[in-house]
KEKE-259448 format. One record per atom (N, C-alpha, C): y, x, z. Coordinates in steps of 0.05 Angstrom, whole numbers, plus 32768, in hexadecimal, padded with zeros to 4 digits. Layout:
N
YXZ ...
***
This chain:
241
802C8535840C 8039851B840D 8030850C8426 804685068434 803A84F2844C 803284D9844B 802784CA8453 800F84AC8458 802184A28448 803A849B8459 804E84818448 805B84848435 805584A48423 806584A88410 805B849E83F7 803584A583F7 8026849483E8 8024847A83E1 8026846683F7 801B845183F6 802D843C83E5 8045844783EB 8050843283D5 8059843783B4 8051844E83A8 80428453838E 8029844B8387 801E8449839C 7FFE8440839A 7FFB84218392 800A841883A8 800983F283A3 801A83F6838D 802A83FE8384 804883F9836C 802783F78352 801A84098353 8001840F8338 7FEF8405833F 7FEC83F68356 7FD783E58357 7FE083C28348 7FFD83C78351 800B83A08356 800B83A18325 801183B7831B 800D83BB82FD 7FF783BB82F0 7FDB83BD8309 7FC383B582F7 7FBE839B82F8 7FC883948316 7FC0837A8314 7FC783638303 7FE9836E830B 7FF5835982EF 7FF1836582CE 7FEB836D82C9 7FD7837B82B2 7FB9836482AC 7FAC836682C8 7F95835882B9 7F9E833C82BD 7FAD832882C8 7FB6831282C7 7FC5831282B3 7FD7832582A4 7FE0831A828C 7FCA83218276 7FB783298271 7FAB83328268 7F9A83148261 7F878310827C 7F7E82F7827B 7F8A82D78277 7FAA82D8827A 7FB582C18273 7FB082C1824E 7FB582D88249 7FBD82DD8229 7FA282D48220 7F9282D58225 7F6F82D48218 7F6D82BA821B 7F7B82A78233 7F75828A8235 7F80827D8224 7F9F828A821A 7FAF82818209 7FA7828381EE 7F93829E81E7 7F88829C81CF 7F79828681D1 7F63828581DF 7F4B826B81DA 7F5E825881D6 7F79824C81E0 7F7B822B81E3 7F81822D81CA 7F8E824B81BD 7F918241819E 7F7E823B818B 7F6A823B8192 7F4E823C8180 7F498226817B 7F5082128163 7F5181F9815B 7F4F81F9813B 7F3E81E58139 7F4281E28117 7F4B81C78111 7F5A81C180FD 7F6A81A980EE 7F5C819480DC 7F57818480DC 7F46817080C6 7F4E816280BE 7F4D815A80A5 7F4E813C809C 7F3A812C8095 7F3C811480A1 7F1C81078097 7F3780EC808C 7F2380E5807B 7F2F80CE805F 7F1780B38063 7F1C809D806B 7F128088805C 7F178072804C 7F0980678041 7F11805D801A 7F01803A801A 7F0D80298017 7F0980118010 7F0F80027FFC 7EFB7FFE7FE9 7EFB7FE27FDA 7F027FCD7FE2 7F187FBD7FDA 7F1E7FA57FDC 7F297F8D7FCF 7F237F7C7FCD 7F367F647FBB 7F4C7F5E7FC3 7F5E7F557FAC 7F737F417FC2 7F6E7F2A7FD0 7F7E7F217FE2 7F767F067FE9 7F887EEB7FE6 7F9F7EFA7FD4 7FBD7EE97FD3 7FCA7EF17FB5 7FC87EDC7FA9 7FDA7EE37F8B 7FEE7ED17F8B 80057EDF7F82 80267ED27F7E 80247ED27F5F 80277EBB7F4D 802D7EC17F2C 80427EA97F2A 805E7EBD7F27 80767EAC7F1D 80757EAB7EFD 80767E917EFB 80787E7B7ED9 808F7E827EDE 809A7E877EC8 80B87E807EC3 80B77E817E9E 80CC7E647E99 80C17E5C7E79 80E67E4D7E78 80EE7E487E62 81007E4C7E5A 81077E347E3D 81167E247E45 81227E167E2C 813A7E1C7E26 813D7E157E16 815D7E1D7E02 81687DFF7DFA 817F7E007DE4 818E7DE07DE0 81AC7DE97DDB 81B17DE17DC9 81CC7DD97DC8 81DE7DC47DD5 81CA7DB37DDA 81D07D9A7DEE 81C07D9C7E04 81D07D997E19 81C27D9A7E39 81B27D8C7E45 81B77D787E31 819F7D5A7E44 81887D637E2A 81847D6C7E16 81707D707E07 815B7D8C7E10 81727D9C7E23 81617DB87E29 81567DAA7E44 81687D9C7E50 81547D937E66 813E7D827E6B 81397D787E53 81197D6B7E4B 810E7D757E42 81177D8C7E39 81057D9D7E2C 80F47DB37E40 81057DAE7E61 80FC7DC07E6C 80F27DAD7E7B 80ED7D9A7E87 80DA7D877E90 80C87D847E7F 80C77D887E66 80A17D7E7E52 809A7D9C7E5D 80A27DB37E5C 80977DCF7E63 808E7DCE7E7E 80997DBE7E94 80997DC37EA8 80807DB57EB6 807C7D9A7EA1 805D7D8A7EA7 80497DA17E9C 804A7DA27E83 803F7DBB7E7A 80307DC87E80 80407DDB7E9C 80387DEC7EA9 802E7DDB7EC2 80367DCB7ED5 80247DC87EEC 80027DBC7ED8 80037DA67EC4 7FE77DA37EB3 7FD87DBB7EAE 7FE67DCE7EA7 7FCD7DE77EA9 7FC37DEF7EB9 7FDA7DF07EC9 7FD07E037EEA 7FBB7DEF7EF9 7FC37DD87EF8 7FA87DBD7EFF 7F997DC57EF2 7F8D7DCC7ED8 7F797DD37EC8 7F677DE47EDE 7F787E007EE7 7F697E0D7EDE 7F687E177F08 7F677DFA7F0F 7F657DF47F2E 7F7A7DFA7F4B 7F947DFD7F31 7FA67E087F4D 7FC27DE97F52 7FB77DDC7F62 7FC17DC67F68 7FE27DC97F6B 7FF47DB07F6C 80117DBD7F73 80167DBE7F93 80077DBE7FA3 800A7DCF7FC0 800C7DF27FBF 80017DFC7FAE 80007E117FAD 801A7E1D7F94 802E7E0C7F8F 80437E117F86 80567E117F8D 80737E157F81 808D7E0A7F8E 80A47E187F75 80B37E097F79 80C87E147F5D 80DB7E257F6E 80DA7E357F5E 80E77E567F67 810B7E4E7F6C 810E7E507F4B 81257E4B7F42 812C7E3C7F2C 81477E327F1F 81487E277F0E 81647E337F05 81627E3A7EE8 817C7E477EE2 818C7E397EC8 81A17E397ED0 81AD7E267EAF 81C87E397EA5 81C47E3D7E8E 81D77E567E81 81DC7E4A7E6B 82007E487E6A 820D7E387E5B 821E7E5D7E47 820F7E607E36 82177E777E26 82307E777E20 823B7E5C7E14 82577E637E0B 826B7E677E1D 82647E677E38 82777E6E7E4E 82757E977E5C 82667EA47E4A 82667EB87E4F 82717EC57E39 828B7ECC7E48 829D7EDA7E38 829D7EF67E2E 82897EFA7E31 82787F187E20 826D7F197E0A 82687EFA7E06 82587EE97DE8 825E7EFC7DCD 82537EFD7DBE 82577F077DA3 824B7EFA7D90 82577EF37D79 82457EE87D5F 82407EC77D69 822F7EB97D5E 82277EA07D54 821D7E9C7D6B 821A7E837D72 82067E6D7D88 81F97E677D7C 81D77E5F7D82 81CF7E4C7D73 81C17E227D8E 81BC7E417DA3 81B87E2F7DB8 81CC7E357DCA 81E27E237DD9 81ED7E1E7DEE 81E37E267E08 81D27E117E0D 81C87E1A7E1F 81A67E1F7E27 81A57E337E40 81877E387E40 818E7E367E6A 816F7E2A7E64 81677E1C7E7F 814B7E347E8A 814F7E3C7E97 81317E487EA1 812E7E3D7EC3 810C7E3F7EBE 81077E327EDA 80EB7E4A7EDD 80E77E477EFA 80CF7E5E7F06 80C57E487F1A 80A77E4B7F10 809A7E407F27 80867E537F33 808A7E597F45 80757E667F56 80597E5E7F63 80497E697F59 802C7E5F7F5B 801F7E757F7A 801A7E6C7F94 80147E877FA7 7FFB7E727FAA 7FE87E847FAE 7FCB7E767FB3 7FB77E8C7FC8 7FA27E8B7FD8 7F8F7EA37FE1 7F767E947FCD 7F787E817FB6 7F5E7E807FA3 7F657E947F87 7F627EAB7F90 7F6D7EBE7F78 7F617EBC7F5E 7F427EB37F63 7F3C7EB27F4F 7F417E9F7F3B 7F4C7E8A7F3F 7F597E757F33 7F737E837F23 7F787E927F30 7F9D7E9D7F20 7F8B7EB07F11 7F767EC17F10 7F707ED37EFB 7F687EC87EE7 7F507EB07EEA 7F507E9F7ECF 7F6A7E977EBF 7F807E857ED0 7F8C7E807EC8 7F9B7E907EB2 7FAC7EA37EBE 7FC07EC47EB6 7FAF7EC57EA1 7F937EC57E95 7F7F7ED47E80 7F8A7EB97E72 7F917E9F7E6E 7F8C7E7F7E57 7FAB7E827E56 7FBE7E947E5C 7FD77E8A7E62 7FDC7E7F7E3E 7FD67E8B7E30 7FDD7E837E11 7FD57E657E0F 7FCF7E537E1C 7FCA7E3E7E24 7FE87E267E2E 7FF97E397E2F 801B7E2E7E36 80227E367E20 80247E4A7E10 80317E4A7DFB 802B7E377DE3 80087E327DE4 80017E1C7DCC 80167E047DD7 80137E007DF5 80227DE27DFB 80407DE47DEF 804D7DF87DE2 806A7DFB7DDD 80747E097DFC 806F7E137E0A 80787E197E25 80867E3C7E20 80A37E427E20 80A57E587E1A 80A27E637E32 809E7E787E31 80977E8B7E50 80AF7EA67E46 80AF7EA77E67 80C47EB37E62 80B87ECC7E77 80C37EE47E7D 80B37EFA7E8E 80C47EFA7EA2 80BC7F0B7EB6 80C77F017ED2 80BE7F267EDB 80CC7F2B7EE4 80D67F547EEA 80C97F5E7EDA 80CC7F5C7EBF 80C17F627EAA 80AD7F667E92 80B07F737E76 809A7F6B7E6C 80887F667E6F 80767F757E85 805B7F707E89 80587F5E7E9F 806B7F467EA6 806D7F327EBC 80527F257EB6 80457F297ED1 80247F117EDD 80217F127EF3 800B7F0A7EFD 800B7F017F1B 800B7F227F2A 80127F1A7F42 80067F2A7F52 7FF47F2E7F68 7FEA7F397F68 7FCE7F367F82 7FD57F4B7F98 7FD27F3E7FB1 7FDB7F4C7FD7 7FBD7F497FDB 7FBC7F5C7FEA 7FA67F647FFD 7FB07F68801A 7FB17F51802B 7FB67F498041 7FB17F4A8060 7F947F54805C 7F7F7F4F806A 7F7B7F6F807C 7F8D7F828073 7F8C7F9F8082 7F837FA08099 7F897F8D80A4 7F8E7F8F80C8 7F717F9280D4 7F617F8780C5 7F4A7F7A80CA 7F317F9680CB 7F407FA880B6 7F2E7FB780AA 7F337FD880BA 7F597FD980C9 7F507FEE80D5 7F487FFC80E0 7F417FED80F9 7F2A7FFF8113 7F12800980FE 7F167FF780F1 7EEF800780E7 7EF5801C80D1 7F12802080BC 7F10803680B5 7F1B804E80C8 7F27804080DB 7F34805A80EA 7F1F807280F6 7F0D805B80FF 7EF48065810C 7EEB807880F2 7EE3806D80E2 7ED9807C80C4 7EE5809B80C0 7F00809580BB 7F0D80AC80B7 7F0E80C480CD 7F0C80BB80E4 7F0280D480F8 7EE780D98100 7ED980C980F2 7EC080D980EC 7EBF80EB80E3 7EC680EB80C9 7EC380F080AE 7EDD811880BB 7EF2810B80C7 7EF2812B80D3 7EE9813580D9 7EDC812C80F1 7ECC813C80FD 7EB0814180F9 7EAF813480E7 7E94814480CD 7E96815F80C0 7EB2816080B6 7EC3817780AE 7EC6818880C1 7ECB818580D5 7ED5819880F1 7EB981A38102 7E9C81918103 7E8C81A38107 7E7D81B180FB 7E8481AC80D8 7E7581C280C2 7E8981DB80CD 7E9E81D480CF 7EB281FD80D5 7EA881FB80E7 7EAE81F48101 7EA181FE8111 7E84820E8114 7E7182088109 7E58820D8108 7E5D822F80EF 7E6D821F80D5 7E70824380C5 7E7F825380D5 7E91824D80EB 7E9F826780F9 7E97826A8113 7E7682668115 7E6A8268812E 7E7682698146 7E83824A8147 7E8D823D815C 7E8382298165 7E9582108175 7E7D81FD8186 7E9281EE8180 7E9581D28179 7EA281BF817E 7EAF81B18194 7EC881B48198 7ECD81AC81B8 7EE0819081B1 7EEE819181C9 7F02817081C4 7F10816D81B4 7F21815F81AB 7F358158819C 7F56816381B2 7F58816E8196 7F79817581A5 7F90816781A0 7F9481618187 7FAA81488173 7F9A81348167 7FA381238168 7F9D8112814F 7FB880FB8140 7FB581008129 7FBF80EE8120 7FB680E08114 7FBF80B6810D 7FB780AB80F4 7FD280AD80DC 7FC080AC80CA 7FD580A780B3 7FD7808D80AC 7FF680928099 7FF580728088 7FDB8067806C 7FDA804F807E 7FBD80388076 7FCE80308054 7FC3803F8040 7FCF803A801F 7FBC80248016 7FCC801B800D 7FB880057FFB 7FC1800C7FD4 7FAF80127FCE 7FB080247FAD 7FA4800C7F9A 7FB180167F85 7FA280037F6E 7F8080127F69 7F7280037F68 7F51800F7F63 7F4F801F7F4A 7F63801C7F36 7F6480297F22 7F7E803B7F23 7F7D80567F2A 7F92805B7F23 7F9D80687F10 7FA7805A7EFB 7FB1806C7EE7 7FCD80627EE2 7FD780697ECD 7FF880737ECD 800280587EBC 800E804E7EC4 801F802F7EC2 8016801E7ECC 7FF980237EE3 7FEE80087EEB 7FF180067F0C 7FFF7FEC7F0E 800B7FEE7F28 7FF37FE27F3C 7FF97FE67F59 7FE47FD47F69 7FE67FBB7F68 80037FB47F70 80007F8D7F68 7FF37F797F57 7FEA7F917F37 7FE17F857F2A 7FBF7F857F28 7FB57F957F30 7F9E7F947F31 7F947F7C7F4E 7F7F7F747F40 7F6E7F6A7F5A 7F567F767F6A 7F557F8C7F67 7F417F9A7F75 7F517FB07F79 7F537FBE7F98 7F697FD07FA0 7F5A7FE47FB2 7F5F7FF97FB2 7F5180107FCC 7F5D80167FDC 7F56800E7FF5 7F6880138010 7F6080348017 7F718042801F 7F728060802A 7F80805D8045 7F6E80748055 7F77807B806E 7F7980958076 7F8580A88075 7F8180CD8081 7F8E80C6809A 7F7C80D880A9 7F7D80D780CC 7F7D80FC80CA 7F92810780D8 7F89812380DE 7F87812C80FB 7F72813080F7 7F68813E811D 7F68815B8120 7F7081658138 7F68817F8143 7F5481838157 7F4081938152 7F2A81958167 7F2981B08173 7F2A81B88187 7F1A81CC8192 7F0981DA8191 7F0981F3818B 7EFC82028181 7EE98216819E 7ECF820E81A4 7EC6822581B9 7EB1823581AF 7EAF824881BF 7E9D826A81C5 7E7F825881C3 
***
């Protein structure tokens, strides 16, 4: 074979090792960047509320209209004299609504009248002295001795409710928390899969829950006054040799 018959089979099997070990070596870089582990780190807060809403709503009846409506004014002193009792001034009130239902005009009626008409009124009590509305909510049987009918307000189990307001205040420091608390998690693997901890690749935060402190089954957060704030943050870290 003559000089120039070789040489360009030669480079053709040389130019295939080369690109051989460059794909070779891209592929191995591409393994490492995949070398990452996933975490979740969680942080957990106790908290109170700092804002209670408790809608009164109480209710006279009458066959005569000017009689149900004094009857809903003695209910209506009634109730601001207790709530003075028990230190929630009328700044921290306001009347919701006032409703007047003339029965015999509802043409769905069946059977006997005995009362005409029924008057309901809601006063709304919003305060940040919560603890004033939890005494209170506990003496409520205290309107009913006065003759004060109460009436429920989104249902049977209508009472105040308590907000926890104050989140804003508290994130940086659980956010911070909760990626600790990953990467607490992320250099125990690391260390069992005799690796090294390297940078962060992703991170995400999650949504900041605010839970009832108790959680069991019919008990909502609004109603409790002591609530547990949750935070999951999931990170990806880097996994090195």
């Amino acid at each position: 074979m003559e000089k120039g018959q070789w040489i360009a089979p030669a480079l053709l099997a040389a130019g295939i090792v080369i690109s051989g070990w460059f794909i070779g070596h891209g592929f191995m870089k591409a393994r490492t960047a995949e070398r990452f582990v996933t975490m979740k780190g969680v942080a957990e807060r106790e908290v109170q509320a700092n804002i209670a809403l408790w809608p009164l709503r109480f209710v006279a009846t009458n066959d005569n209209l000017a009689e149900a409506q004094n009857k809903i004014k003695r209910s209506s002193t009634a109730v601001y004299a207790f709530l003075k009792e028990h230190g929630i001034d009328s700044a921290s009130t306001e009347v919701q609504k006032t409703e007047v239902t003339d029965v015999l005009a509802n043409q769905y009626r069946s059977g006997t009248t005995e009362s005409r008409y029924i008057i309901a009124k809601t006063i709304m009590v919003r305060t940040n002295e919560v603890g004033k509305v939890v005494r209170a909510s506990q003496s409520v049987g205290m309107l009913v001795d006065a003759g004060v009918i109460l009436s429920s307000v989104g249902g049977p189990e209508s009472g105040p409710t308590y907000l926890f307001t104050d989140l804003n205040k508290l994130k940086p420091e659980m956010i911070a928390e909760a990626t600790a608390s990953a990467r607490k998690g992320a250099e125990q693997f690391a260390r069992d899969s005799g690796s090294k901890l390297g940078g962060i690749r992703t991170a995400s935060q999650g949504v900041f829950e605010i839970l009832p402190r108790d959680r069991t089954p019919g008990i909502f957060e609004g109603s409790q006054l002591n609530k547990t704030l949750r935070v999951v943050t999931t990170v990806e870290y880097m996994l090195e040799d």
